[in-house]
DRENTOR-308377 format. One record per residue (C-alpha): x, y, z. Coordinates in nm, 2 decimals, decimal comma. Each point is the difference from the previous one (the first is absolute). Example, Ala and Ser with C-alpha at 12.3 -4.5 7.8 and 13.67 -1.06 7.14 Angstrom:
ATOM       X       Y       Z
ATOM    1,23   -0,45    0,78
ATOM    0,14    0,34   -0,07
This chain:
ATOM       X       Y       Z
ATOM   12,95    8,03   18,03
ATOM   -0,01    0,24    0,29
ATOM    0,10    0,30   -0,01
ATOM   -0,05    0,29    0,24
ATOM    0,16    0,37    0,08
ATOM    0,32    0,03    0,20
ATOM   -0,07    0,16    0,36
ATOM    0,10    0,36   -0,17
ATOM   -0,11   -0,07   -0,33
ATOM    0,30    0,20   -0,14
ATOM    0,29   -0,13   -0,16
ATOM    0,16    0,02    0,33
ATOM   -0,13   -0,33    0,05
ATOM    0,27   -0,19   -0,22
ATOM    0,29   -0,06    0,29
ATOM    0,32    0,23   -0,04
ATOM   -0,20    0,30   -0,17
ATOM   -0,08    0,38    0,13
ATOM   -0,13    0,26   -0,17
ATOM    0,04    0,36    0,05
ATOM   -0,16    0,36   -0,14
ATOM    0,14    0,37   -0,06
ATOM   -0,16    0,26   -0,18
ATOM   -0,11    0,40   -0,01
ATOM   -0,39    0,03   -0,02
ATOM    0,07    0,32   -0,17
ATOM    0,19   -0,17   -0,26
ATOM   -0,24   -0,26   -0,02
ATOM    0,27   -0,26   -0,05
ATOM    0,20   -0,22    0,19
ATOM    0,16   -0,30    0,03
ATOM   -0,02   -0,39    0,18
ATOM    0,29   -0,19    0,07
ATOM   -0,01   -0,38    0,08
ATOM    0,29   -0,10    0,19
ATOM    0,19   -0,42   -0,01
ATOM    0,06   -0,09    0,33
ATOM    0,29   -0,18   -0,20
ATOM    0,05   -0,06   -0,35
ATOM   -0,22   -0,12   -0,22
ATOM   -0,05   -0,13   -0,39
ATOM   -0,20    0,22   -0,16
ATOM   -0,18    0,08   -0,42
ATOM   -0,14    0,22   -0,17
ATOM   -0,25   -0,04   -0,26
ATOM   -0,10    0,34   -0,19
ATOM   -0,31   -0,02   -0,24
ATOM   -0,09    0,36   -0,02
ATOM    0,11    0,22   -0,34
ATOM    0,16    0,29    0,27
ATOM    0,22   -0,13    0,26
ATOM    0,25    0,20    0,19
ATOM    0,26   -0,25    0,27
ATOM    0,29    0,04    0,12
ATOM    0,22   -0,35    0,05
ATOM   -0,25   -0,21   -0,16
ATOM    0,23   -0,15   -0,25
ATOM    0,20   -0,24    0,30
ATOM   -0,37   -0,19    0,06
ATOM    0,03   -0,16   -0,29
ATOM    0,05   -0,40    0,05
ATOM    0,36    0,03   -0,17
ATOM    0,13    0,28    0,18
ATOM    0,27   -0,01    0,28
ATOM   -0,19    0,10    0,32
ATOM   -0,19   -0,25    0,16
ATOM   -0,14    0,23    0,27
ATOM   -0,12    0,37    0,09
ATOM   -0,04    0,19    0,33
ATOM   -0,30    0,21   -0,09
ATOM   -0,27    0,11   -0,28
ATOM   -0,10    0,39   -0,06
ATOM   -0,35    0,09   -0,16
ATOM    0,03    0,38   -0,03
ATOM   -0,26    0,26   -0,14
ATOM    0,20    0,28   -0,16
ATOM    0,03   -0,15   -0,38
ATOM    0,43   -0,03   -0,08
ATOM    0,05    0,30    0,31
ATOM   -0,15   -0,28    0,21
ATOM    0,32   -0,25   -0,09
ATOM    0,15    0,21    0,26
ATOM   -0,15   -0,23    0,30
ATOM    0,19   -0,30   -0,08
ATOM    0,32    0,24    0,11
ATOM   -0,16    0,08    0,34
ATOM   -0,01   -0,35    0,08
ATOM    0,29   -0,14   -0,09
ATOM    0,16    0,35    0,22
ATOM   -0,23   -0,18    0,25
ATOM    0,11   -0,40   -0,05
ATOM    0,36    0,09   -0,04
ATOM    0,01    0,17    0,36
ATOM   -0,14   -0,30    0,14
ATOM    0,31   -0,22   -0,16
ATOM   -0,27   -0,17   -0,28
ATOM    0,06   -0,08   -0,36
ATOM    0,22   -0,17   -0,31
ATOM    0,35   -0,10    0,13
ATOM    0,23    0,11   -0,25
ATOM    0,35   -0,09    0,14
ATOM   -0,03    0,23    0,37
ATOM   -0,23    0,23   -0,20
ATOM   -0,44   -0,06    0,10
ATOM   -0,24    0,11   -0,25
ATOM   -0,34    0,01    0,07
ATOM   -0,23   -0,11   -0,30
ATOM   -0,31    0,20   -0,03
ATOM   -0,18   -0,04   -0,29
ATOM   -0,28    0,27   -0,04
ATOM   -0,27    0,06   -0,26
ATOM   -0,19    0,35   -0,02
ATOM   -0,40    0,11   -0,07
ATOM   -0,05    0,38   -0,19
ATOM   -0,18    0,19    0,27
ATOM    0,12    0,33   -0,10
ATOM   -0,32    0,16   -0,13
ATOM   -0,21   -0,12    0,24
ATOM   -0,05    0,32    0,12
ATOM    0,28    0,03    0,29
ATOM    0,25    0,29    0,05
ATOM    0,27   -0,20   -0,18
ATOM    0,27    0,35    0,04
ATOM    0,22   -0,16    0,21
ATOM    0,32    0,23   -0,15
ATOM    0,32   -0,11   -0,08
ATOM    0,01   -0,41    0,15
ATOM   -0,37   -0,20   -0,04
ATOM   -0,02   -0,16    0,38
ATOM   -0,06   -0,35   -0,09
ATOM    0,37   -0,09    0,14
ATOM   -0,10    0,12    0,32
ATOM   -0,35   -0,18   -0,01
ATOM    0,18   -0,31   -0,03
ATOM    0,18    0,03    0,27
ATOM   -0,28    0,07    0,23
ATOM   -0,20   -0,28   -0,16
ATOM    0,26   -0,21    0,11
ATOM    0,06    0,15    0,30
ATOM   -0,39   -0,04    0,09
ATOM   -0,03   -0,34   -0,17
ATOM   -0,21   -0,28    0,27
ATOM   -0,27   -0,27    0,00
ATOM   -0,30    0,25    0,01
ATOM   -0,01    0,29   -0,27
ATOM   -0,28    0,16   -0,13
ATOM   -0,19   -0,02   -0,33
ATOM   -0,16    0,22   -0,23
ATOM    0,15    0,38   -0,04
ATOM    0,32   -0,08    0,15
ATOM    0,36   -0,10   -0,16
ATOM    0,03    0,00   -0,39
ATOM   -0,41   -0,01    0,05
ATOM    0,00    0,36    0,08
ATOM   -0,07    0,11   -0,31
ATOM   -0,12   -0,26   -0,22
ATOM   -0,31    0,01   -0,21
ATOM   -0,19   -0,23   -0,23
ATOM   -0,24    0,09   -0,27
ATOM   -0,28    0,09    0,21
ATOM    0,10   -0,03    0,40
ATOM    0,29    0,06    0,19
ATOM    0,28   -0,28    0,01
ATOM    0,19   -0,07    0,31
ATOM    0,26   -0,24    0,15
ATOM   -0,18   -0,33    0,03
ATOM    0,11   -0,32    0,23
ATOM   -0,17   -0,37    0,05
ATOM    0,10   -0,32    0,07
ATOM   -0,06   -0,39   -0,02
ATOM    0,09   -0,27    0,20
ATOM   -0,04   -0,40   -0,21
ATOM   -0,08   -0,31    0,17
ATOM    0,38   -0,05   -0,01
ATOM    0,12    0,23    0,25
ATOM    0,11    0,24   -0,28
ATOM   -0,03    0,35    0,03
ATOM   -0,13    0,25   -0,35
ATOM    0,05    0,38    0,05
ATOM   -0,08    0,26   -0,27
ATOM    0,08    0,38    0,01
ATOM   -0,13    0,23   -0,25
ATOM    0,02    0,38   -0,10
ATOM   -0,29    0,02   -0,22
ATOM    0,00    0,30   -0,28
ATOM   -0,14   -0,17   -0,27
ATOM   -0,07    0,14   -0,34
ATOM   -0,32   -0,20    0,03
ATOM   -0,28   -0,08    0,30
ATOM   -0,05   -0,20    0,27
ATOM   -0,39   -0,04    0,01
ATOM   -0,26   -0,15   -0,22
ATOM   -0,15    0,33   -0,22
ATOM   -0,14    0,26    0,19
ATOM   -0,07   -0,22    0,32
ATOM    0,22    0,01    0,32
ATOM    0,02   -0,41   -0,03
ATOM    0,36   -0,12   -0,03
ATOM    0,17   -0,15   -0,32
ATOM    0,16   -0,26    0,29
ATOM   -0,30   -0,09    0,19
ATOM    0,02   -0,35   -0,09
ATOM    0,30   -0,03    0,23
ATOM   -0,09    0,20    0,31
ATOM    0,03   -0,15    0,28
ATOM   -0,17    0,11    0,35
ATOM   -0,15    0,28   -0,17
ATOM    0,33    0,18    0,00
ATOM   -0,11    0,27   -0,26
ATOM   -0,35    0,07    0,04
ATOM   -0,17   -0,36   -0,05
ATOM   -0,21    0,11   -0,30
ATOM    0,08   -0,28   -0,20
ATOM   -0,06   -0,03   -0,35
ATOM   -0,36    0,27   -0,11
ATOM   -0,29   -0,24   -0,15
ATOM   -0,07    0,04   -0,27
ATOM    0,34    0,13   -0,14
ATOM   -0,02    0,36   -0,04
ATOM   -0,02    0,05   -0,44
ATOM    0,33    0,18   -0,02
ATOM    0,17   -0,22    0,22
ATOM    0,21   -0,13   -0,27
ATOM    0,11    0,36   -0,16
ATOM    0,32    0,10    0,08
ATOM   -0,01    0,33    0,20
ATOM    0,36    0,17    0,02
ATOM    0,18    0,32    0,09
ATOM    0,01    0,09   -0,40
ATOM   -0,42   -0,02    0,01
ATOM    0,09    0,35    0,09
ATOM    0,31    0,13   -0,04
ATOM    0,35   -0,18   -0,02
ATOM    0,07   -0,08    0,40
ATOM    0,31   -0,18    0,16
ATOM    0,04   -0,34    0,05
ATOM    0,14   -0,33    0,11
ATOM   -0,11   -0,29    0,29
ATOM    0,33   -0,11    0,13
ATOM    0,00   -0,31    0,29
ATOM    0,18   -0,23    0,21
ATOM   -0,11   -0,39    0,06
ATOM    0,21   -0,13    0,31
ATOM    0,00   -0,38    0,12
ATOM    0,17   -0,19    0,25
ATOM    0,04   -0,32   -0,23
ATOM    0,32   -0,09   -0,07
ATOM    0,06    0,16   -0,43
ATOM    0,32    0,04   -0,18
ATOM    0,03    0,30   -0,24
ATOM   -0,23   -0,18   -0,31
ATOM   -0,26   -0,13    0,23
ATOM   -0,07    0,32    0,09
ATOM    0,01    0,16   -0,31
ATOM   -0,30   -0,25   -0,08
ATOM   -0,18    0,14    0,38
ATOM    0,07    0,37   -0,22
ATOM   -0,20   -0,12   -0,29
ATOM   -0,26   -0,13    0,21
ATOM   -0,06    0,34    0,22
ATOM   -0,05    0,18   -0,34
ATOM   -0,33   -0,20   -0,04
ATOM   -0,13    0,13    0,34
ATOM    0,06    0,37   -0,15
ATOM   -0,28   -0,20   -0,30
ATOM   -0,23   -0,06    0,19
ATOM    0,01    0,30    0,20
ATOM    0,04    0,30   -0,27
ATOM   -0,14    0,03   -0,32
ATOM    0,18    0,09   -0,23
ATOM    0,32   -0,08    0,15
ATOM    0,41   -0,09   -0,20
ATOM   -0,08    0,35   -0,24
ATOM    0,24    0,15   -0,19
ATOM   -0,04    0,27    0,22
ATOM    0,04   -0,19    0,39
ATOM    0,35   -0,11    0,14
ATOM   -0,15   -0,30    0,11
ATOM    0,22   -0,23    0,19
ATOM    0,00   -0,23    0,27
ATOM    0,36   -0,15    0,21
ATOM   -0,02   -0,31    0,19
ATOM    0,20   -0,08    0,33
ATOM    0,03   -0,31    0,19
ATOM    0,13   -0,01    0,36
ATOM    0,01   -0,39    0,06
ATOM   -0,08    0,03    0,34
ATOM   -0,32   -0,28   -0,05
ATOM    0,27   -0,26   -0,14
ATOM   -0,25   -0,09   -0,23
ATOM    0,14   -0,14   -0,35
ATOM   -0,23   -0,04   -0,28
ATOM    0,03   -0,29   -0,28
ATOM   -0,01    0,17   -0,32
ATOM   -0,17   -0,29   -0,16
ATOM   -0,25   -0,01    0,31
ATOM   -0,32    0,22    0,03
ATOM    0,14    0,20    0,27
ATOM    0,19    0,28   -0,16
ATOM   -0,38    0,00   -0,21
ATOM   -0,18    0,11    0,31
ATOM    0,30    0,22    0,09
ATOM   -0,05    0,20   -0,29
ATOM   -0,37    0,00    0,03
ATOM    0,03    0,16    0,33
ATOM    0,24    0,25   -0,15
ATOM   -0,23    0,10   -0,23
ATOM   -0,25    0,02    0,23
ATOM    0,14    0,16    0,28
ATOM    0,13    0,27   -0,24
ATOM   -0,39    0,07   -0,10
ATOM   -0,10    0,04    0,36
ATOM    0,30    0,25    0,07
ATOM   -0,13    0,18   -0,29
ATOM   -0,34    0,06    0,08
ATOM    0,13    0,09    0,38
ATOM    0,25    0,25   -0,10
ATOM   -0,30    0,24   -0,20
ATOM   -0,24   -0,18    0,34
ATOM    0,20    0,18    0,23
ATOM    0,10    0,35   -0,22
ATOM   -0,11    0,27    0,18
ATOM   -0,15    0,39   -0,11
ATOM    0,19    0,31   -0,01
ATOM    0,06    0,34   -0,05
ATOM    0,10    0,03   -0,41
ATOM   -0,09   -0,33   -0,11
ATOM   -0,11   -0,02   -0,35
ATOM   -0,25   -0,35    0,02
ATOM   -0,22   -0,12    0,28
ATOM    0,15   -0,23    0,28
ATOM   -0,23   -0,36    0,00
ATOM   -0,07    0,13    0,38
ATOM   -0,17    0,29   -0,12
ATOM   -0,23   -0,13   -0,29
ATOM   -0,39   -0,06    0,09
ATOM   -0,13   -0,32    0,12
C-alpha cells in the first residue's frame, strides 16, 4: 500500500477543489472558503457537544440535494454564519447553484469555531464582517493558499499553543486523491505533555511538521488530558473538511465524515467534549472515476486515509501558526528546542 503526499500537499490536490482565505488580523478571525468546480455530494458528521452550522441538515443521506457548490469554515462563533452569505452573493453572480424552476441557489453549508475572546478587537459596530470575508475568500479562492494564522485559523487556539488553518493530502496506489482542511481550536492539545512532539506524528509524512516523531521514552504525563479549562474556561471547537476525487454518493460519504473524526483522535487529546463543535463534512468531486465496492477493502483504506490525512492537517495547521501582537498562548514556532 503506497501512499505519498500530493504535489501541494493541501486539499487542493483532490481534482475540482480551491480553497480561499479572508480575515482582519486585528480581529483575529477570519474565514476559508472551498469552492466545487461543479456540484458535488457532500455529509456531515458532527460529534462535538457544541456545534454551530448553517445548512447542515440537506447532507443528510435522505435529504433532497444531491450536490453543493461550496463549504464555509468561519471563526466568529454564530456572527461567523455570516460567510456562507458572502459566498453564495459570490456563486450566484457567476450563474452557480440549486435550479429551482428559472430561480439558482447556491448551497453553502457552513459550520463556525468561537474565536471571540481570543484576544482580538472584536468592535466591529453595527454588522460583524464575516459576509464580506466570504466574499473575498471566494473571491481569492486558488490551488496555493497559505497555512497557519490565516482564514478561520486566524484566531484559533488550543489548550496550550496556537491553532491555525491546517491542510495535507494523500495520494493511494489507486490513483485516488485524500485532502483534509482543518481550523484547529480545540478545547484540548495537540502534543504529547509538555513536549513540542506531535499527537499525529505517526502519520507524517516528509517531515511536514517538524519530523520529531514520537519522544522515547513517552514523556509521564503524556496520557493526561491538558485543555483550555486546566486554567480557565476557553473557546473551542476543531471543525474540517475531507475532499476526494472517488466517485461517493451522499451515504458513502457520510461514512468518509465518520472516518475524518478519527484523524481529529489521534491528533488532539481530549477531543468530541461537551464543550468543542466538533465536526467534520465530506465532499467528493468524482473527477478520478474511481468507484469503490462497498463489500471490497477499498472504501477500508479510503477511510484510513481520511483519518489520517485529517491528523496530518491537524498537526500542520498549529505547525504553521504563527506569533503576534496580543496573543494569549505561545505559537509552536516560538517554543524552545
Amino acid at each position: 500500500m503506497a501512499w505519498r503526499p500530493g504535489p501541494r500537499n493541501r486539499i487542493t490536490d483532490v481534482a475540482g477543489v480551491t480553497v480561499g482565505n479572508a480575515g482582519d488580523s486585528k480581529l483575529k478571525s477570519g474565514s476559508t472558503v472551498l469552492l466545487l468546480d461543479e456540484a458535488a455530494p457532500a455529509s456531515v458528521a458532527v460529534l462535538g457537544g457544541a456545534p454551530g452550522t448553517r445548512e447542515s441538515d440537506l447532507l443528510s443521506p435522505e435529504n433532497t440535494v444531491a450536490g453543493i457548490d461550496a463549504l464555509v469554515l468561519s471563526g466568529g462563533s454564530a456572527f461567523g454564519l455570516d460567510a456562507a452569505a458572502g459566498v453564495m452573493a459570490w456563486l450566484a453572480e457567476r450563474g452557480r447553484g440549486f435550479a429551482v424552476g428559472a430561480v439558482r441557489v447556491p448551497i453553502v453549508p457552513a459550520a463556525i469555531l468561537f474565536d471571540l475572546a481570543n484576544g482580538g478587537d472584536k468592535s466591529w459596530g453595527r454588522y460583524p464582517p464575516y459576509r464580506d470575508f466570504g466574499f473575498a475568500a471566494a473571491n481569492a479562492a486558488a490551488a496555493d493558499f497559505d497555512l497557519g494564522s490565516t482564514g478561520a485559523g486566524l484566531g484559533c487556539t488550543t489548550a496550550t499553543l496556537k491553532g491555525g488553518l491546517g491542510s495535507a493530502s494523500v495520494r493511494l496506489a489507486n490513483g485516488v486523491t485524500v485532502g483534509a482542511l482543518v481550523a484547529v481550536n480545540a478545547v484540548g492539545s495537540v502534543t504529547l505533555g509538555s513536549k513540542r512532539h506531535f499527537r499525529a506524528a505517526a502519520f507524517e509524512m516528509e517531515g511536514e511538521f517538524g519530523g520529531l516523531g514520537l519522544p522515547a521514552p513517552l514523556p509521564p504525563d503524556a496520557g493526561l488530558p491538558r485543555t483550555k479549562f486546566d486554567a480557565k474556561p476557553g473557546a473551542n471547537t476543531t471543525i474540517g473538511i475531507i475532499a476526494t476525487d472517488a466517485v461517493l454518493d451522499k451515504a458513502a460519504a457520510k461514512r468518509l465524515a465518520i472516518a475524518g473524526h478519527d484523524g481529529f483522535a489521534r491528533a488532539i487529546w481530549p477531543c468530541h467534549t461537551d464543550f468543542d463543535g466538533d465536526l467534520v463534512f465530506a465532499v467528493a468531486t468524482g473527477r478520478s472515476g474511481v468507484q469503490f465496492d462497498p463489500r471490497g477493502g477499498g472504501s477500508l483504506e479510503l477511510g484510513a486515509a481520511a483519518a489520517a490525512v485529517m491528523a496530518r492537517a491537524i498537526a500542520r495547521g498549529v505547525f504553521a501558526a504563527t506569533a503576534a501582537e496580543g496573543d494569549l498562548v505561545p505559537a509552536w514556532q516560538s517554543l524552545p528546542a
